[in-house]
N, C-alpha and C positions, 0 to 999 in steps of 0.2 A: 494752602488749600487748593489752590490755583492750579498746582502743578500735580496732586493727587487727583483734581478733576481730568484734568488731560489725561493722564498716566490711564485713571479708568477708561476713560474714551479709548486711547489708544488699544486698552483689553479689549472692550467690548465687538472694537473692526478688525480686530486681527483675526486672521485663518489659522484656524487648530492644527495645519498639516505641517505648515511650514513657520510658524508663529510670527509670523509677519503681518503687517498691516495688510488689509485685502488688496488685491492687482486682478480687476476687471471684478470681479467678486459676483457671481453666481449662487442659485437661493435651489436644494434639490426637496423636492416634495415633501419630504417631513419636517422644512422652515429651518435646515441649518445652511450655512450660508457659506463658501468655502472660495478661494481664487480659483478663476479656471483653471487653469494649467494645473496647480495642484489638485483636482478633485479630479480632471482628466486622465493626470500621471496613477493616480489612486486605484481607479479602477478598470485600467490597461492592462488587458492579461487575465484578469478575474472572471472566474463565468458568473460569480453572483455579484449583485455590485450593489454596497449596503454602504449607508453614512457611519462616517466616522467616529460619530459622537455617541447616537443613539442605537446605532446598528439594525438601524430597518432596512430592511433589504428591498430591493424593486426589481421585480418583473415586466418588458423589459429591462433594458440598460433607460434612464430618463434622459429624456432632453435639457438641456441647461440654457434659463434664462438669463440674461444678466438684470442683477439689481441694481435697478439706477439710483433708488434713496440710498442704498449702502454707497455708494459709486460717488455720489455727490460729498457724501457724510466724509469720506477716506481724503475727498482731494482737499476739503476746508479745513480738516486737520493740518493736513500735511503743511499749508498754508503757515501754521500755527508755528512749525517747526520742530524737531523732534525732541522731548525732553530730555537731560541727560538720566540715565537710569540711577537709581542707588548704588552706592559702591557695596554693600552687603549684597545684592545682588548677583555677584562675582564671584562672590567667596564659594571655595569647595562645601558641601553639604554633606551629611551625612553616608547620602546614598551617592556622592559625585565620584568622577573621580580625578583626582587634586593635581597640580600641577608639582610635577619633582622640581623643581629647579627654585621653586619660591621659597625662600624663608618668612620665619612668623607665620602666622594667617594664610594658608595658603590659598590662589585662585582656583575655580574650575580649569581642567584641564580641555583645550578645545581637540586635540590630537594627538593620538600617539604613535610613537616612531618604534617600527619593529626591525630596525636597523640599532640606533638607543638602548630600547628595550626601555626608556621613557616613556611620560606625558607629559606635555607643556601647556603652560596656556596662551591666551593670544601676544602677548611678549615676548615670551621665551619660545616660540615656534619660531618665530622671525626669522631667526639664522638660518632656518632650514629652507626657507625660501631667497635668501639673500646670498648665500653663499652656495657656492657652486656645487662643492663635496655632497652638501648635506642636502644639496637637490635629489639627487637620484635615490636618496631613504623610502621607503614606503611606509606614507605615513594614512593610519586608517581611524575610526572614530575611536575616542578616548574608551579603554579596556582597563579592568583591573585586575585583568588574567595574563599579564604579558610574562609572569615568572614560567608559565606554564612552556613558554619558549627555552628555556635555558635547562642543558643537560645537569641530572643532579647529582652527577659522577662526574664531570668534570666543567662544571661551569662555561662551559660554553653555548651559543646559539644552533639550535636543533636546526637543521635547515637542510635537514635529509631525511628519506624516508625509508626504512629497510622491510623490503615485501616479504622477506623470508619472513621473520618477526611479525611483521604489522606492528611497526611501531616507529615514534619520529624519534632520530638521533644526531647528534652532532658530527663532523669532521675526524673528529679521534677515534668516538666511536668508530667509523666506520672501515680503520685500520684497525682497530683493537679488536675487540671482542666479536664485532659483525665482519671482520673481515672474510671477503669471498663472499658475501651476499648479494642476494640482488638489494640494490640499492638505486635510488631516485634522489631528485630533488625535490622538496615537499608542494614547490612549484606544479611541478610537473604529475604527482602522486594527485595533488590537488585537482589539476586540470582532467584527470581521467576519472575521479571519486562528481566529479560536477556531472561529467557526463552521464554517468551511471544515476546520479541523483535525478537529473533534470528526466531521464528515460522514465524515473519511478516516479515523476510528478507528473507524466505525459497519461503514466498507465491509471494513475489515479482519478486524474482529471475526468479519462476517459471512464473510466468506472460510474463516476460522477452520472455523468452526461446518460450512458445506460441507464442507470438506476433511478433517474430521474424520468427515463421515458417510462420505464416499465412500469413504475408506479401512476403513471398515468394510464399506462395499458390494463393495472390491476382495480383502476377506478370506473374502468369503461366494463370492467368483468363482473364489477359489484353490481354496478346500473341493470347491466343484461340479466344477472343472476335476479336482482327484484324484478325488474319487468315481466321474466316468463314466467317467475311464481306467482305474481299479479292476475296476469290473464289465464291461468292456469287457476286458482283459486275461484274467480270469475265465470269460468266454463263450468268449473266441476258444481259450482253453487245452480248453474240453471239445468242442470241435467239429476238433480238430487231433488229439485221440485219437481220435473217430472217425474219422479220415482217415491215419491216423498210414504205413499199409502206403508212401501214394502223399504225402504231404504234410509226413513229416516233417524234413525239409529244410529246409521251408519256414515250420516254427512259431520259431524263431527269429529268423528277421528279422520277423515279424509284429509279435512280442511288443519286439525293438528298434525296430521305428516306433513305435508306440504307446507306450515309455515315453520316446525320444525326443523325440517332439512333444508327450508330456504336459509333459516338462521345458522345451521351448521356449515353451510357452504360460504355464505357471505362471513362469519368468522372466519374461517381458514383464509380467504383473501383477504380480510382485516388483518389477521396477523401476521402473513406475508410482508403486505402494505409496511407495518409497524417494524417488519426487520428490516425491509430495505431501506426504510425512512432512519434508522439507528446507524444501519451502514455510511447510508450517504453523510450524516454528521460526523461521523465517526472519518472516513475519509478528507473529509474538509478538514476536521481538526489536522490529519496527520498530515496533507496538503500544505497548509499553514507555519506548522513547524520545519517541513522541509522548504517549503520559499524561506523562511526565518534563517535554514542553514546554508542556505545557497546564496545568500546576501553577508554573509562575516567575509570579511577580508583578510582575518587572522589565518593562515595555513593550517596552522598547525594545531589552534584551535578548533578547526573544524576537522580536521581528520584525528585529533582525540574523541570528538563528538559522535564521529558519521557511523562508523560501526554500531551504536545504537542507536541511531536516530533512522536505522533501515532495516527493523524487522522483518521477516517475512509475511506478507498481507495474507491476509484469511481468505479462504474462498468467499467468492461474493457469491449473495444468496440467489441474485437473480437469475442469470445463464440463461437458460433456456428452457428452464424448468415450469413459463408459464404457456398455454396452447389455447390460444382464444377460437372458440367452436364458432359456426352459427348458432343464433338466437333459438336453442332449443333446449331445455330443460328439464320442466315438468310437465311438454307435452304429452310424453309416457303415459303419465297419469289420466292424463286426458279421455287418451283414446281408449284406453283399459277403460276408465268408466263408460264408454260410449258402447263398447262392447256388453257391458254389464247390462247397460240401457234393450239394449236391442235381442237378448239373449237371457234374459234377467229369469225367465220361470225354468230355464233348463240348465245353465252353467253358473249360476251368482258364486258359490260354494270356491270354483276352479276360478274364473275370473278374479274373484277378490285377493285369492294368493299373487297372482302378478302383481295388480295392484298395489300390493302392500309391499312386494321387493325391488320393486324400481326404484332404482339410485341412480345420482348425479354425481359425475366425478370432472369438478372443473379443474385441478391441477393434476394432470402428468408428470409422473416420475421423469425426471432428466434422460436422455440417453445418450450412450457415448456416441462423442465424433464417428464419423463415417470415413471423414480425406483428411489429411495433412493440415489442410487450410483449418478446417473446424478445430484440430488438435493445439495449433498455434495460439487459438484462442485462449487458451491457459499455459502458453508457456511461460516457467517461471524461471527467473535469472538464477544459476544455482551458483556457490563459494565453495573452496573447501576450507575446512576450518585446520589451522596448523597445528592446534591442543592437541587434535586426532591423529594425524598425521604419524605413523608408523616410522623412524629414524632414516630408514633409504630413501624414503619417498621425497620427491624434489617438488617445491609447490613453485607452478612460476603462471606467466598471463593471469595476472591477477588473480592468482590463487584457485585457477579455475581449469588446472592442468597438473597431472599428477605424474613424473617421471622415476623408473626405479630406475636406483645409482649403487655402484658397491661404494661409496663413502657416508656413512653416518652422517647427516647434517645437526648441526648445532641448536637442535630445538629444545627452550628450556622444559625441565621436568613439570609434567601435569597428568594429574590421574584421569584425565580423558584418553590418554595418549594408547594405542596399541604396541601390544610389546613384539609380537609376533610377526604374525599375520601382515602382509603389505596393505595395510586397508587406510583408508581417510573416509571419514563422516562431512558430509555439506554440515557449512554453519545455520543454514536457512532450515526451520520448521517447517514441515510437511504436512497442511490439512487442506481439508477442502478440494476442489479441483485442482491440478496442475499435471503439467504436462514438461519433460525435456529431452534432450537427445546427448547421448554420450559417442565421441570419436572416439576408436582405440586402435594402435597402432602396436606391431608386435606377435607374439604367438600367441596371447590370452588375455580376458577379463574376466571378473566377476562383475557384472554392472546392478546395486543392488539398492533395497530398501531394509532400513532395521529404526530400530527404536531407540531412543537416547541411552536407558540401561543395559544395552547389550553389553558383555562382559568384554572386558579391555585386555583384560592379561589372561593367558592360556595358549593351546598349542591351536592351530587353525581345525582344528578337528571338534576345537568347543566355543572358540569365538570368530570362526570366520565366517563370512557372511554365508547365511546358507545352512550352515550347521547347529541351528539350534532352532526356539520355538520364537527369537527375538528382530528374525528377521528372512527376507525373502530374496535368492539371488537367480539370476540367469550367468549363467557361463559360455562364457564366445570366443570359442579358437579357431583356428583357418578353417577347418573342416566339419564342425558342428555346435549345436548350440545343448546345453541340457539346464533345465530349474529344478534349484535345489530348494527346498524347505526342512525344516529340522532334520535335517540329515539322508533325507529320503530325494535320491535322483532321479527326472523324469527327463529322459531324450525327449528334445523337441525337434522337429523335422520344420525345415523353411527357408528361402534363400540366404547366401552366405551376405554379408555384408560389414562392414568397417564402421558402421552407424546402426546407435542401434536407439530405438526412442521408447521415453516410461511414462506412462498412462496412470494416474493414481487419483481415485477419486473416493476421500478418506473418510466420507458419510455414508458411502453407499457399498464401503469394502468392496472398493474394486482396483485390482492392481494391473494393468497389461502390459507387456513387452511385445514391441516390433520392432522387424529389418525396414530399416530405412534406405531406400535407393531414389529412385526415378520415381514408384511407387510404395504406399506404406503395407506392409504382410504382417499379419496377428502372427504373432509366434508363441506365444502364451499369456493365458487370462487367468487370473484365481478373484474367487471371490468368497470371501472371509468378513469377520470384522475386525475393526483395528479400535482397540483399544487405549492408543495413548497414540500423538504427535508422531512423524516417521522421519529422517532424515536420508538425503539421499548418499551412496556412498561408494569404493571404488576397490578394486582386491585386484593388484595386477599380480599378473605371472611373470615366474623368470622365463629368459635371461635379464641381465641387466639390460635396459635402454628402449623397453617397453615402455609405451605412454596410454592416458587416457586424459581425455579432456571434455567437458559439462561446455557445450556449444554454445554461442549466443546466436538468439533463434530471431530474426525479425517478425 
C-alpha cells in the first residue's frame, strides 16, 4: 500500500510534457502546473500559447510563477527515493510498439533504427550505443511504419528519391527501371520538401496573424456602423417632433429604415467576422499538421506524406476587401430629413424619395493590384504535376520546369496524361486569389489556365490550351503576344518579354496577363465566370530545347 501511495504521489507531481517529476515546476492561469523548461520549450514558436491539458489559450503569452508548495512537495519525495516501477509496465501494449529483438512477452520498444529497419527496447538498443558500427545508425522515435522503408520489388532500403517519378526507391531501382532519372537522396529530397514546408507554415502563420487583425478591424466596423445608426435614430426622432402635426405618420418608417439597414450592414460584417474566424481555425489546424510533419525524422515517411499534406490554400477571405470610412453612415438620412424640415409645405413629396434611397455600403468589392509588390501578395508556389505531363516534356527543379526533348521520357500510363499537345497541368488547385510568373526560354509558349476536365487525348486543335471552352491561353513568341479562347485568336499588342505574370482572381472571374520587365504592362484581361477549380499549365513550342519554368516569387 506503501508503495501504491508513493507511486500516486509520484503521478500526482509529475509534468504531462515530459512525464517526469516536476523541475522548478511553474502553476499557468488555469491551475495546471508544468516544469519550466518544458512549458517554455511548449510554447516557443507558437503565436497562441494554450495549456496543454485543458487547452485554454491566453492572450498575451503568461508570465510563469514558480510554485513553491509543488517545489517543496517534488524535493521530500525525491527524499523518499524512487520506486521501482512495475515490470507489466514495460510490456509492449496494444497500441505500442514492441521491441523486435525480445522473445515471449515482448517490451516497449524505446527506438528505432532506420539503418535495422528495427525497434529495440532499452536492452537491446545498447549495442547501438556501445559499439561503434552501429553508432552512426539513425535512430528516431519507435514507428511501426518502418516496412514502409523497404522496396517491394526488391527488398531493399529506399533511400533515394526519383523527381522524375515522385517517388522513394532503392539502389537497384535506380539502375533498373529509373535508370537516367533525376534522382536524389531522400536525405537530400527531404532537406528541400522541409524548405518548401517551413515557407508554407511561414505563409500561414502569416495569414493568421492578418486575419486576426482584420477581424478586429471588422469589430471596430461593427461599433461605428451602431454608433452612427444610434445618433442617427436620435436626430431623426427630434426633428419628427418638430414635424409631428404633418409628419408623424411618417416617423416610423423612418426609424424602421434605419434600424433595418443598420441590421443589414452589421450582418454582412458579422458574417465576414464568422468566415475569417473559420479561416483562421481552419489555418491553425492545417499549421499544426504541418509542425506534426516537419518533426518525423522518418525520410521517407514524410515524403510519402508530404504531397498531401500541401494542398493548395484557399484564397483568404480577408485581402483587402475591407475600407473603413469615417464615422459617417446614416447621416444622409439626417440631412435629407433636415431638408424636409425646412422645406416641408413645398418639396415633402421630392425630399422623401432621397430619403428613402440612401444606402450605406460598408464593404468594398476588392480591387486588383495596381504594382508588382501588391501582385506578390498572392503569389502562389505553382508544381507541375508528371500524371499530365505530355511524354517529351522533361520535368526537372522540382517539378517546376518544363523542357521539350526528342526522347520520350518513361512516365508511367495515366489517364490525366496528354497524348498530343506539349502541355503539363500544375498539380496545385486554382481558387481564390493568386498570382504567378512564368520564365520561358525558346521560340514560344502557351502560358495558360484550364480546368481539371479539359480533354487529354486529341489533336491540339481540340485539347490544346486555348482551343476549346475549358480553358484560356496567352501565346508568347519573340515577336508577339496573341489570347486564345475556344478557338477564337485575339492579337494583343505590348512589350516583348521572357516573363510573363497571371493574375486570377477565381470569385470575381478575373483572369489577367502581364509582360513582366523592370515594370508590370496589362497585356490582357477577360472577365468571365469560372465555374469549377482552374489549374495552371504550359504548351511549349518546337524546336526541341525550349523551356518554361513557374518562378519562385519572394
Amino acid at each position: 500500500m506503501a508503495q501504491k501511495g508513493v507511486q500516486l504521489e509520484r503521478e500526482i507531481l509529475s509534468c504531462s510534457i515530459c512525464l517526469d517529476l516536476l523541475k522548478d515546476p511553474v502553476t499557468t492561469p488555469c491551475g495546471h502546473s508544468y516544469c519550466k523548461d518544458c512549458i517554455k520549450g511548449f510554447w516557443d514558436g507558437e503565436l497562441i500559447h494554450s495549456c496543454p491539458q485543458c487547452r485554454q489559450s491566453f492572450t498575451p503569452r503568461p508570465a510563469l510563477l514558480k510554485n513553491t508548495m509543488l517545489a517543496a512537495l517534488v524535493e521530500e519525495l525525491k527524499k523518499t527515493g524512487p520506486p521501482s516501477a512495475p515490470a507489466d509496465l514495460c510490456y509492449a501494449g496494444a497500441t505500442d510498439v514492441a521491441c523486435d529483438v525480445c522473445t515471449g512477452r515482448k517490451l516497449r520498444a524505446c527506438k528505432s533504427c532506420l539503418v535495422c529497419l528495427a525497434s529495440y527496447c532499452d536492452k537491446h538498443l545498447q549495442p547501438h550505443y556501445d559499439a561503434a558500427p552501429l553508432k552512426k545508425h539513425k535512430l528516431v522515435e519507435p514507428s511501426k511504419k518502418l516496412q514502409e522503408n523497404i522496396c517491394s520489388r526488391h527488398d531493399e532500403v529506399m533511400k533515394l528519391f526519383c523527381r522524375t517519378d515522385q517517388q522513394s526507391i532503392c539502389y537497384i531501382c535506380s539502375v533498373d527501371e529509373h535508370k537516367g532519372h533525376d534522382t536524389v537522396s531522400a536525405a537530400a529530397e527531404r532537406t528541400e520538401r522541409q524548405r518548401e514546408l517551413e515557407g508554407s507554415r511561414l505563409n500561414i502563420q502569416q495569414r493568421i496573424q492578418d486575419g486576426e487583425k482584420e477581424v478586429k478591424l471588422l469589430q471596430q466596423e461593427v461599433e461605428a456602423v451602431n454608433g452612427s445608426a444610434e445618433k442617427a435614430v436620435e436626430d431623426s426622432e427630434k426633428m419628427f417632433t418638430e414635424l409631428i402635426r404633418l409628419m408623424g405618420e411618417r416617423s416610423s418608417d423612418v426609424k424602421q429604415q434605419l434600424r433595418s439597414q443598420q441590421k443589414r450592414e452589421v450582418s454582412g460584417v458579422r458574417e465576414l467576422q464568422e468566415k475569417l474566424q473559420q479561416e483562421i481555425s481552419e489555418l491553425k489546424r492545417r499549421d499544426a499538421e504541418l509542425k506534426l510533419l516537419s518533426h518525423t525524422e522518418d525520410h521517407n515517411h514524410f515524403l510519402l506524406s508530404y504531397p498531401s499534406s500541401l494542398p493548395a490554400l484557399s484564397e483568404a477571405t480577408h485581402s483587402s476587401s475591407i475600407n473603413i470610412r469615417p464615422l459617417r453612415y446614416f447621416e444622409d438620412v439626417t440631412e435629407a430629413l433636415s431638408a424636409v424640415r425646412d422645406k416641408l409645405q413645398d418639396v415633402l413629396r421630392e425630399e422623401w424619395t432621397h430619403v428613402s434611397s440612401t444606402q450605406v455600403n460598408v464593404l468594398l468589392a476588392p480591387a486588383e493590384p495596381t504594382t508588382r509588390a501588391g501582385f506578390l501578395k498572392y503569389s502562389q508556389e505553382i508544381t507541375l504535376d508528371p500524371n499530365t505531363a505530355q511524354t517529351r516534356l522533361l520535368l526537372s527543379e522540382c517539378s517546376r520546369k518544363a523542357t521539350l526533348v526528342k526522347q520520350h521520357q518513361s512516365y508511367s500510363s495515366h489517364p490525366d496524361r496528354f497524348t498530343d499537345p506539349f502541355q503539363v497541368l500544375s498539380r496545385e488547385s486554382l481558387t481564390g486569389r493568386c498570382y504567378w510568373e512564368v520564365e520561358w526560354r525558346g521560340t514560344g509558349v502557351h502560358v495558360a489556365v484550364a480546368s481539371k476536365n479539359i480533354s487529354r487525348a486529341g489533336r491540339p486543335n481540340e485539347c490544346g490550351f486555348g482551343n476549346n471552352d475549358k480553358s484560356w491561353s496567352l501565346e508568347c513568341d519573340k515577336n508577339s503576344y496573341s489570347f486564345i479562347y475556344n478557338s477564337i485568336r485575339t492579337p494583343v499588342s505590348g512589350p516583348q518579354s521572357s516573363r510573363v505574370g497571371v493574375y486570377l482572381d477565381h470569385r470575381a472571374g478575373v483572369l489577367s496577363f502581364y509582360s513582366v520587365s523592370e515594370t508590370m504592362t496589362l497585356l490582357h484581361r477577360v472577365q468571365t465566370t469560372f465555374t469549377q477549380p482552374l489549374h495552371a499549365g504550359l504548351w511549349l513550342h518546337r524546336p526541341y530545347g525550349n523551356t518554361a519554368e513557374f518562378c519562385k516569387l519572394k
